[in-house]
C-alpha positions in Angstrom: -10.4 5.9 -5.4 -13.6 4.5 -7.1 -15.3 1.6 -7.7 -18.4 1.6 -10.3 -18.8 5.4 -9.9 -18.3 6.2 -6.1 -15.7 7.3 -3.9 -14.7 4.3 -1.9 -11.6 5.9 -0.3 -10.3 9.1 -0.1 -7.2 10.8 2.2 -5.3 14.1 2.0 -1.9 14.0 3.0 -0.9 10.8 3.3 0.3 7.3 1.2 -1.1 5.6 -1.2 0.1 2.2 -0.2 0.0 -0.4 -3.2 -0.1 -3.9 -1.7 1.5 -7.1 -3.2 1.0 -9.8 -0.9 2.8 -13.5 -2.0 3.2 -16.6 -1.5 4.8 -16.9 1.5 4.0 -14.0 3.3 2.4 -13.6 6.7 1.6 -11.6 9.5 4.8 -11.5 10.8 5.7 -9.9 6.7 2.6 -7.5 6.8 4.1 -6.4 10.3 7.6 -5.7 9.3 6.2 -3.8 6.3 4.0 -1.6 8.2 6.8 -0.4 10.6 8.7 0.2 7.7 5.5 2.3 6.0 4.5 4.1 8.7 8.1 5.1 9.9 9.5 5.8 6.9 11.1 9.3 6.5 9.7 10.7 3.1 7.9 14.0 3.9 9.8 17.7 4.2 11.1 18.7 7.4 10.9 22.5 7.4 14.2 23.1 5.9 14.0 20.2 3.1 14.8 17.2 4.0 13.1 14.2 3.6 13.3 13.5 7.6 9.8 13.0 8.9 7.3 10.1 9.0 3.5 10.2 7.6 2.7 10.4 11.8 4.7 13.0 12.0 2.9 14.9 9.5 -0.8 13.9 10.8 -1.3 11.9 7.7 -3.4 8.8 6.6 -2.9 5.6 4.5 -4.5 4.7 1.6 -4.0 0.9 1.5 -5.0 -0.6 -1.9 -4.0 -4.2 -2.9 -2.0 -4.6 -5.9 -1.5 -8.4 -7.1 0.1 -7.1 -9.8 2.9 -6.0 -8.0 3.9 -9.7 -7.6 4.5 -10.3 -11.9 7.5 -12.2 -12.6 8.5 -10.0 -15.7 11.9 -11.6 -16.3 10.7 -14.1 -18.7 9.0 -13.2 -22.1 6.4 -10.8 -22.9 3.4 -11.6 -20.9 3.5 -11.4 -17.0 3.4 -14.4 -14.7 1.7 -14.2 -11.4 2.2 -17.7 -10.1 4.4 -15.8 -6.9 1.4 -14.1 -6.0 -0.9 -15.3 -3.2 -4.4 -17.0 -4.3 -6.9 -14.2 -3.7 -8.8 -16.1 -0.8 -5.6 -15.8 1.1 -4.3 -13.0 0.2 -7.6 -11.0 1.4 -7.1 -12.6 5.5 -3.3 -10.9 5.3 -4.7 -7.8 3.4 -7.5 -7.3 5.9 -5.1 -8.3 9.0 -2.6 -5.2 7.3 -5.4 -2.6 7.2 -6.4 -3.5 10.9 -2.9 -3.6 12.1 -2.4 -0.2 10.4 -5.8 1.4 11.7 -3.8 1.1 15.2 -1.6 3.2 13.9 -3.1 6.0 11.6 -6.3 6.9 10.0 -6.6 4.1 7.2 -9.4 4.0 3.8 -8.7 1.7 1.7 -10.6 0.3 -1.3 -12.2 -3.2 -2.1 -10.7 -6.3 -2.4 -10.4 -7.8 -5.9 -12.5 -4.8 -7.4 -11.5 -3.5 -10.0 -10.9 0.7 -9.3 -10.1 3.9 -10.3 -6.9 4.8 -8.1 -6.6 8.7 -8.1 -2.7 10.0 -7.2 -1.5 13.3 -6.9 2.4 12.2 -6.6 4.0 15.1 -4.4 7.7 15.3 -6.0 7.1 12.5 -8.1 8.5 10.4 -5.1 7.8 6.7 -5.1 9.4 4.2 -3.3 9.0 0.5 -3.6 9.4 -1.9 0.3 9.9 -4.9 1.0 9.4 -6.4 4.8 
């Protein structure tokens, strides 16, 4: 990931975590959705199957926040972002996330509010969306 040029955050085997955090959410939301992240069952077991976790695997996160996740696109042709959080609270539940998750894993993230160049190689494609 890059931000004006340079490499701000960078893993190997791991998951690009895009954040939407929203009105409403809180701690206890960020700590549901890491269990659920970092327990998750979407990497190969050695016959196939999607049966082991990103610890299992000696992986890392890549936590990036993604306001953009939170558009209402029901209505019209522009997106609304009134369910998002304001950005000045959003970035205390982003930063508590990333903490939380650096108990867990090895953790890079990007910056805040930039705006950045998000690099993915998407093993499979395989791409799931979570909710706490």
């Amino acid at each position: 990931m890059r931000v004006d040029e340079q490499v701000v955050g960078e893993i190997g085997l791991g998951l690009l975590v895009l954040l939407g955090i929203e009105r409403g959410d809180s701690s206890t939301t960020a700590d549901k959705l890491l269990h659920k992240v970092t327990r998750y069952r979407v990497f190969s077991d050695p016959a196939g199957h999607m049966n082991l976790d990103v610890n299992s695997v000696g992986g890392s996160l890549l936590v990036v926040s993604q306001f953009t996740l939170a558009a209402d696109t029901h209505k019209g042709l522009r997106p609304s972002f009134s369910s998002a959080m304001p950005p000045d609270e959003a970035k205390g539940l982003f930063d508590y996330f990333v903490r939380a998750a650096t108990d867990v894993l090895p953790v890079e993230t990007g910056r805040f509010g930039a705006d950045m160049q998000v690099h993915l190689t998407n093993d499979g494609p395989v791409t799931f969306l979570l909710s706490a």
